[in-house]
C-alpha positions as CSV (number, residue, x, y, z in Angstrom):
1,X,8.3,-6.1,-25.7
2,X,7.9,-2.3,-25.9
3,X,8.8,-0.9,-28.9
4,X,10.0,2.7,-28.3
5,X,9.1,5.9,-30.0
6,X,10.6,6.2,-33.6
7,X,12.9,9.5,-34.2
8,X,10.3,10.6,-36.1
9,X,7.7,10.7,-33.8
10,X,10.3,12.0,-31.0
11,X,11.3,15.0,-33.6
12,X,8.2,15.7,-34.1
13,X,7.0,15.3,-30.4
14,X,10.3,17.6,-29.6
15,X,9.5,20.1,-32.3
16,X,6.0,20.6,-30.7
17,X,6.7,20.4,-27.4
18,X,9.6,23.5,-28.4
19,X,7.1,25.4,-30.3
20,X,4.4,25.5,-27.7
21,X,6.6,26.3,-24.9
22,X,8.4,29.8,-27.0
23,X,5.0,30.5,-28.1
24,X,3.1,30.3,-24.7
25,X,6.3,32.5,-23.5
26,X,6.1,35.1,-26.5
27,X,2.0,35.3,-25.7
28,X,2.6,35.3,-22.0
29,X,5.2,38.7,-22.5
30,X,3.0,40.5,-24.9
31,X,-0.4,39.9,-23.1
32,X,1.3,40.8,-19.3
33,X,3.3,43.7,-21.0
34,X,-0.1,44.9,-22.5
35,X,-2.0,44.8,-19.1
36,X,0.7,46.5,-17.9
37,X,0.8,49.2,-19.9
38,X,-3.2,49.5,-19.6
39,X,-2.6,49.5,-15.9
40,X,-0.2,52.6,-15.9
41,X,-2.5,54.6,-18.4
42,X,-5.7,53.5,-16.1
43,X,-5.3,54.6,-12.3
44,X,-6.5,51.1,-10.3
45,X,-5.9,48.7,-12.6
46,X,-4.5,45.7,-11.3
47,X,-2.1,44.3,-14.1
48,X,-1.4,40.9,-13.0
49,X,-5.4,39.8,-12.5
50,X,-6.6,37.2,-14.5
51,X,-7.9,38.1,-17.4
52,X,-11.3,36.0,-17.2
53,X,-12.5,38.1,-13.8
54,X,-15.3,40.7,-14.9
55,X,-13.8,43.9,-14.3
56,X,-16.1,46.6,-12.7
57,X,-16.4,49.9,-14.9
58,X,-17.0,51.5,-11.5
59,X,-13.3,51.3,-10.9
60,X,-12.6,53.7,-13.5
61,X,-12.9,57.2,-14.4
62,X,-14.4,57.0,-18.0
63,X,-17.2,55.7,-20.1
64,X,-18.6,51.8,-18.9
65,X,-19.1,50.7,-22.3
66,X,-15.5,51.5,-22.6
67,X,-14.2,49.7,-20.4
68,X,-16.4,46.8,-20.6
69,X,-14.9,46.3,-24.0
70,X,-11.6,46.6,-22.9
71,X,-11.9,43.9,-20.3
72,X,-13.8,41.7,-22.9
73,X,-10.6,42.8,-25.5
74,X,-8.8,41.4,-22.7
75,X,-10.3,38.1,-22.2
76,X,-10.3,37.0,-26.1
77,X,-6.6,37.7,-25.9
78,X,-5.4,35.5,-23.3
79,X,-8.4,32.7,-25.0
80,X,-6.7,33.5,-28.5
81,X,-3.2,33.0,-27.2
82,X,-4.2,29.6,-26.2
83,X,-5.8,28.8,-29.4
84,X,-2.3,30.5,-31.2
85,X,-0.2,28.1,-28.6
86,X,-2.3,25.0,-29.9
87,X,-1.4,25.5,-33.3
88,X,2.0,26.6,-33.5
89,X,2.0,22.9,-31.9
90,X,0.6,21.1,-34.1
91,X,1.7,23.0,-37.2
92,X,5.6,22.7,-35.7
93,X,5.0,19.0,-34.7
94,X,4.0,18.2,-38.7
95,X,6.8,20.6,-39.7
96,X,9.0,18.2,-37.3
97,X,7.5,14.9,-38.7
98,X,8.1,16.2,-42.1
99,X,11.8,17.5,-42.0
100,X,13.0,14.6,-40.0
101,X,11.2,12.2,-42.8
102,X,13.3,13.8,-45.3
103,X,16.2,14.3,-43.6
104,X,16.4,9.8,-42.2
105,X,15.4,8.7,-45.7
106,X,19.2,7.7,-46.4
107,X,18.6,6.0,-42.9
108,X,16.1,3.8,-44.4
109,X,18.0,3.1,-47.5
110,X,21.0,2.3,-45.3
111,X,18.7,0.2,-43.7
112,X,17.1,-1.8,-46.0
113,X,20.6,-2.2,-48.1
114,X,22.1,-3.6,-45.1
115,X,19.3,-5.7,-44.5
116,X,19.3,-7.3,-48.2
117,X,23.1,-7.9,-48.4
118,X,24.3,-11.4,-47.2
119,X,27.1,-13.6,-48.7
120,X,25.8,-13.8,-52.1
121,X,25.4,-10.8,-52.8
122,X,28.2,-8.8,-51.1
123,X,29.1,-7.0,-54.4
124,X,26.2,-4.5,-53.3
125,X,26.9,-1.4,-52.1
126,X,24.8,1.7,-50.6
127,X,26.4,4.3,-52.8
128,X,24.3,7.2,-51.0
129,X,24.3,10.2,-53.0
130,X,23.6,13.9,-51.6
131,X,25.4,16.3,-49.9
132,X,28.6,15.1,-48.1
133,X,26.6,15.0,-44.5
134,X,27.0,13.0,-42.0
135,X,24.7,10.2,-42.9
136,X,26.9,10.2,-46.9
137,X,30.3,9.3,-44.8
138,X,28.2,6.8,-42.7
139,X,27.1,4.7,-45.4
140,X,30.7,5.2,-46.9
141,X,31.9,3.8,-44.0
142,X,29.6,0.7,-44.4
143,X,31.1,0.3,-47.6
144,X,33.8,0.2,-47.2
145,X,33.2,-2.5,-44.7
146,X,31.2,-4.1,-47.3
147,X,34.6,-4.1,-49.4
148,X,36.7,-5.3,-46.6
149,X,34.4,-8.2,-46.2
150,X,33.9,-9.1,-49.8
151,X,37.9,-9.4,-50.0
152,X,37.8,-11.6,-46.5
153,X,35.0,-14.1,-48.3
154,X,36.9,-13.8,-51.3
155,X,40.0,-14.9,-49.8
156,X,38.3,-17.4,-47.7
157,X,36.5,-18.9,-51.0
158,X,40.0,-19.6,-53.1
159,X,42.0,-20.5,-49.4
160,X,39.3,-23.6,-49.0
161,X,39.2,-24.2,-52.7
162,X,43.4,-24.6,-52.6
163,X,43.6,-26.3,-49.6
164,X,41.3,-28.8,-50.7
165,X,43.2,-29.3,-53.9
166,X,46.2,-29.7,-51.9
167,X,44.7,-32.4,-49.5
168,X,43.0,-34.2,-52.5
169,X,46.6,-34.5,-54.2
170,X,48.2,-37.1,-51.1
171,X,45.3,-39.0,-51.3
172,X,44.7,-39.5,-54.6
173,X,48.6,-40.3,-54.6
174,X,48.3,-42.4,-51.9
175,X,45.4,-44.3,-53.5
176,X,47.2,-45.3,-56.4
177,X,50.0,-46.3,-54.8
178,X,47.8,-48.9,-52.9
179,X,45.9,-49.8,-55.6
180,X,48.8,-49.9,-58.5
181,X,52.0,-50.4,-56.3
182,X,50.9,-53.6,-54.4
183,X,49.2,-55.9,-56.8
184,X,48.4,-59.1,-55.2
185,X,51.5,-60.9,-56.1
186,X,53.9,-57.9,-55.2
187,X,57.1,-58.5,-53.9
188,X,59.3,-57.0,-51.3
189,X,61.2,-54.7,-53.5
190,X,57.2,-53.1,-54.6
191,X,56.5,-53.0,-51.3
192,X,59.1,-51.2,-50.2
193,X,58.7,-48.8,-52.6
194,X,55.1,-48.1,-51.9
195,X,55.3,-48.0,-48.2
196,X,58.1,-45.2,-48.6
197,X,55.8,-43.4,-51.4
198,X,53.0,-43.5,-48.4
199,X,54.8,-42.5,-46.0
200,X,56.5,-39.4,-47.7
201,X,53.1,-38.5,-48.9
202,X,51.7,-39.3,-44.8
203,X,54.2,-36.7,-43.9
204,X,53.5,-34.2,-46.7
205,X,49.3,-34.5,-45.7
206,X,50.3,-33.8,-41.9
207,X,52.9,-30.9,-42.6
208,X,49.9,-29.4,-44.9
209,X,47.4,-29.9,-41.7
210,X,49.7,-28.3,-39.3
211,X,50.7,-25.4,-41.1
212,X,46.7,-25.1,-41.8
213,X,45.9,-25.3,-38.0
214,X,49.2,-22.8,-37.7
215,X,47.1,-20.0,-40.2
216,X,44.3,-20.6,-38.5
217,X,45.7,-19.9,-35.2
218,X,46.9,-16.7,-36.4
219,X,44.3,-15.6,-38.3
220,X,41.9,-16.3,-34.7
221,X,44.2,-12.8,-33.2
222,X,45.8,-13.1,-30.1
223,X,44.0,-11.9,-27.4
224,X,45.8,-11.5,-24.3
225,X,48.3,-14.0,-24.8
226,X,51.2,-12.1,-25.1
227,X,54.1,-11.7,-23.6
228,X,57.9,-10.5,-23.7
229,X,59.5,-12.3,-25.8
230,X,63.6,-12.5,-27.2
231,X,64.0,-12.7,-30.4
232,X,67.3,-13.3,-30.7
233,X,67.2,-16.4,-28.2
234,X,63.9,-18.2,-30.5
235,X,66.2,-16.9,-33.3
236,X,69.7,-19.3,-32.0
237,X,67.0,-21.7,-30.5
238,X,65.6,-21.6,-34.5
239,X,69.2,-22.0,-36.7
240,X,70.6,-24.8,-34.1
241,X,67.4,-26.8,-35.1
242,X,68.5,-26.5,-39.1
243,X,72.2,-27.4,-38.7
244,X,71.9,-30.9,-39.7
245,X,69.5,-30.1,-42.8
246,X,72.2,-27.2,-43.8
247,X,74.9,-29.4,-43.6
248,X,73.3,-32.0,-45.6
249,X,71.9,-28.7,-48.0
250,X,75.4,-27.6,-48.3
251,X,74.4,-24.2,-47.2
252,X,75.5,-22.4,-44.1
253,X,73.6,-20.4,-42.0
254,X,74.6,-17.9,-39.7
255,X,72.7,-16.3,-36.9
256,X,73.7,-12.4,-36.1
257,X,72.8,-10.1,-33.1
258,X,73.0,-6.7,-33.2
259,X,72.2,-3.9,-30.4
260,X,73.5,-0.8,-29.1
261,X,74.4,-1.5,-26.4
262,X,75.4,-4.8,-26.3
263,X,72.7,-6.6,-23.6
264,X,70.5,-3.3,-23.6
265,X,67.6,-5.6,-24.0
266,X,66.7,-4.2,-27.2
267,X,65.7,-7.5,-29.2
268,X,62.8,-8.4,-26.5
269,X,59.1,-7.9,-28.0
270,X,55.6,-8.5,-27.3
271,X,54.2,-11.4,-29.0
272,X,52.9,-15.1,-28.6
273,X,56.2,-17.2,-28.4
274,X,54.9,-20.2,-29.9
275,X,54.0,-17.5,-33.5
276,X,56.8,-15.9,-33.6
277,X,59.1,-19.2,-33.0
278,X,56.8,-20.4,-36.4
279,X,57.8,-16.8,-38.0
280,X,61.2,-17.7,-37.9
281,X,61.2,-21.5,-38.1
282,X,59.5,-20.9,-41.3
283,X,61.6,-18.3,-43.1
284,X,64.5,-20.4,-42.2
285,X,63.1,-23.3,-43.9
286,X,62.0,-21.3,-47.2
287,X,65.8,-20.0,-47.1
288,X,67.1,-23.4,-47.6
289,X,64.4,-25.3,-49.3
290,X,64.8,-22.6,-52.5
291,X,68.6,-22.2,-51.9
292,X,71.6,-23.7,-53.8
293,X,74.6,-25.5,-52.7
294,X,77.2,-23.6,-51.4
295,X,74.8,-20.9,-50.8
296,X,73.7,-19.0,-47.5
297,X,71.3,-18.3,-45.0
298,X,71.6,-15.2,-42.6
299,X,69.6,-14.3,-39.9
300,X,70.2,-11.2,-38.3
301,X,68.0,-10.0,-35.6
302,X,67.9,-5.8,-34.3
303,X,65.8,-3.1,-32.2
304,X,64.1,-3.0,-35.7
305,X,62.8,-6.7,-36.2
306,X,64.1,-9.7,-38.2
307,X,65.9,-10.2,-41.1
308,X,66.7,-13.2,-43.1
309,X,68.2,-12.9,-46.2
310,X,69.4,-16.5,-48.7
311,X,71.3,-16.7,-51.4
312,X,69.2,-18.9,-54.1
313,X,67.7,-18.7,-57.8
314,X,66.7,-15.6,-59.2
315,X,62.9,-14.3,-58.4
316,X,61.4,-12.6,-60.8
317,X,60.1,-9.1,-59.3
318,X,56.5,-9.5,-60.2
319,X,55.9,-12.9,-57.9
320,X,57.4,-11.2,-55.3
321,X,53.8,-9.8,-53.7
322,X,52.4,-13.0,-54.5
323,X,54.4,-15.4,-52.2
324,X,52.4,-14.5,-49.2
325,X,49.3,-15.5,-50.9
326,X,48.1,-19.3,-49.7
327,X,49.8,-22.1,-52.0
328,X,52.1,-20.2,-53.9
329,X,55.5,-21.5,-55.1
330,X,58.7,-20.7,-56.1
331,X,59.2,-24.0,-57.5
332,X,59.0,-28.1,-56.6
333,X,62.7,-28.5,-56.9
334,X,63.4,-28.7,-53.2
335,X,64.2,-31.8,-51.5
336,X,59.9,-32.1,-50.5
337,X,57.2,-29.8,-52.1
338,X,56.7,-27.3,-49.7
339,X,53.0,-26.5,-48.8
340,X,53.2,-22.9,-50.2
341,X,51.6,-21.6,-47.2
342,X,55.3,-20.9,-45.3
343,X,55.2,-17.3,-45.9
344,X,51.4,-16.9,-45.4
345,X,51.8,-18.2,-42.1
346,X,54.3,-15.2,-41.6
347,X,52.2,-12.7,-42.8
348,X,48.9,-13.7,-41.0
349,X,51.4,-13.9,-37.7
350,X,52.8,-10.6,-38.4
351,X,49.5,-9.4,-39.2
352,X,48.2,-10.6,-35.7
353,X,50.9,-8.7,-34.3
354,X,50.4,-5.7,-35.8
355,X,54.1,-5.1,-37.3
356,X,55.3,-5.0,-41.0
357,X,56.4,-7.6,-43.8
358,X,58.2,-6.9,-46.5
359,X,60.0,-9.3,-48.9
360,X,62.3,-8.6,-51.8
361,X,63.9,-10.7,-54.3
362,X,68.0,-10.0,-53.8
363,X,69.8,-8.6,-56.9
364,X,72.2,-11.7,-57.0
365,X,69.2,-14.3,-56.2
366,X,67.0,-15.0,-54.0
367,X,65.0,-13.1,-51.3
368,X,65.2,-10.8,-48.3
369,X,62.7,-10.7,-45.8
370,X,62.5,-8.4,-43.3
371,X,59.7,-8.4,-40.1
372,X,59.5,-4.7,-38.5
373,X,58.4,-5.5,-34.8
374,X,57.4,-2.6,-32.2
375,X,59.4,-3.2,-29.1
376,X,58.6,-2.8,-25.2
């Protein structure tokens, strides 16, 4: 494989190249300018001969010697220029090799920082001191990259350390059931009472792995797989699938449309339909899992987005930012522990998207959480 020419050697190469070529012009002027201002002081001189041809004193009206020396004069000068041409050359290709040495040793240090930094050591950063150039923003640039992707492993660390927590907990539930709930000698009553512990747990360990594949899914991007969606027919498709767990909640949910005007269209998106169905399903479900009896759910969908706001205990401000986070909780009161990752799903969806999330804990209890989508 060819390996081409470093931009050091191609500065310098240039620098030469650019140096020889103004000189040779500059030595060129003064030499032809010279000859011609010989020839119009000496009758018969012919300006533009080359400078190498013997002239013959015969030619001209004065001393021999004289103008012997002046052809010889001549002749050094155009042999001197080419000697001058030479080495502004070389001196401007190591004044080229020099500069741009200086100037790409950040380039190096970029380099070999870059090189070094894998995930073990991503707490490393360039840190390029100097003047504010343009090689300082680049490797600010890279670090910032550097940060970007140290929070990302970060994240990525804790999410598999949680979610294998939360898979360990079914089985090692599921375990001891086996083991302590059906002795040798158990009965019907015990076994009864271990096959329903197994199979809430089964279904706990298989919500878990779908919201997982869910995250994932969302995390992956979209690519080109969407398309216009309504929100506000996913959003009565959504609420008619939690009527019967309402009613059994005691809570009531409502479903709202609102546009101006009335079947302008203004509630259709781009998105993938299967996400934001999941967007809504699961803000729905966090309304009435950590609501109260007699309480509310309310769904109201606009040009600006999404909106579901419960009624429910009170939520203490400063957990607020962290219920997006990967297995985090209000609580385990709920008729089945949620997996905490309900309102991560949301965010990494919304994320995907490229709208906004914002959730807020309601003065008289509970939350509001609005979606801002970016319509047609």
């Amino acid at each position: 494989m060819r390996r081409s020419l470093t931009i050091r050697a191609r500065t310098a190469f240039a620098f030469a190249l650019a140096s020889m070529v103004i000189t040779t012009a500059v030595l060129a002027f003064v030499n032809l300018a010279s000859q011609r201002s010989f020839a119009l002081a000496v009758p018969g001189v012919e300006p533009l001969a080359p400078p190498a041809t013997p002239v013959d004193p015969s030619r001209f009206h004065g001393s021999g010697s004289e103008l012997s020396i002046v052809a010889q004069v001549a002749t050094l000068q155009w042999q001197w220029s080419a000697v001058g041409v030479v080495a502004a050359g070389l001196l401007a290709g190591a004044l080229g090799w020099l500069v741009s040495r200086r100037m790409l040793r950040p380039i190096d240090r970029i380099t070999d920082t870059t090189k070094r930094i894998s995930g073990a050591n991503l707490h490393e950063r360039i840190d390029l001191d100097g003047p504010d150039d343009e090689l300082r923003r680049l490797s600010r640039t890279i670090d910032a990259l550097l940060d970007r992707l140290e929070t990302a492993f970060e994240s990525q660390r804790r999410f598999v350390a949680q979610a294998s927590h939360e898979l360990r907990t079914p089985l090692a539930v599921q375990r001891a059931a086996l083991q302590i709930g059906l002795p040798d000698d158990a009965g019907p009553d015990e076994i009864g009472t271990t096959r329903r512990e197994l199979l809430d747990q089964n279904r706990r360990t298989e919500h878990l792995v779908e919201s997982l594949l869910v995250l994932a899914e969302a995390d992956r991007g979209l690519d080109d797989r969407r398309v216009p969606v309504d929100l506000a027919g996913i959003a009565d498709e959504v609420t008619a699938g939690f009527a019967d767990a309402a009613r059994a909640a005691g809570v009531t949910v409502t479903c709202e449309t609102h546009t101006e005007p009335p079947g302008s269209g203004a509630t259709v998106v781009t998105g993938e339909p299967m996400l934001v169905g999941q967007v809504l399903s699961n803000l729905v479900d966090n309304a009435l899992e950590y609501n109260q009896p007699g309480g509310f759910v309310r769904v109201v969908i606009d040009a600006g987005g999404i909106t579901v706001e419960n009624s429910g205990a009170a939520v203490p401000a400063d957990s607020v930012a962290a219920l997006t986070e990967p297995f985090r909780r209000l609580g385990t009161d709920g008729s089945r522990q949620h997996s905490g990752l309900g309102l991560s799903i949301v965010a990494a969806v919304v994320r995907a998207h490229g709208w906004q999330l914002s959730v807020a804990a309601r003065e008289h209890g509970g939350l509001r959480v609005h979606v801002g989508v970016s319509s047609m």
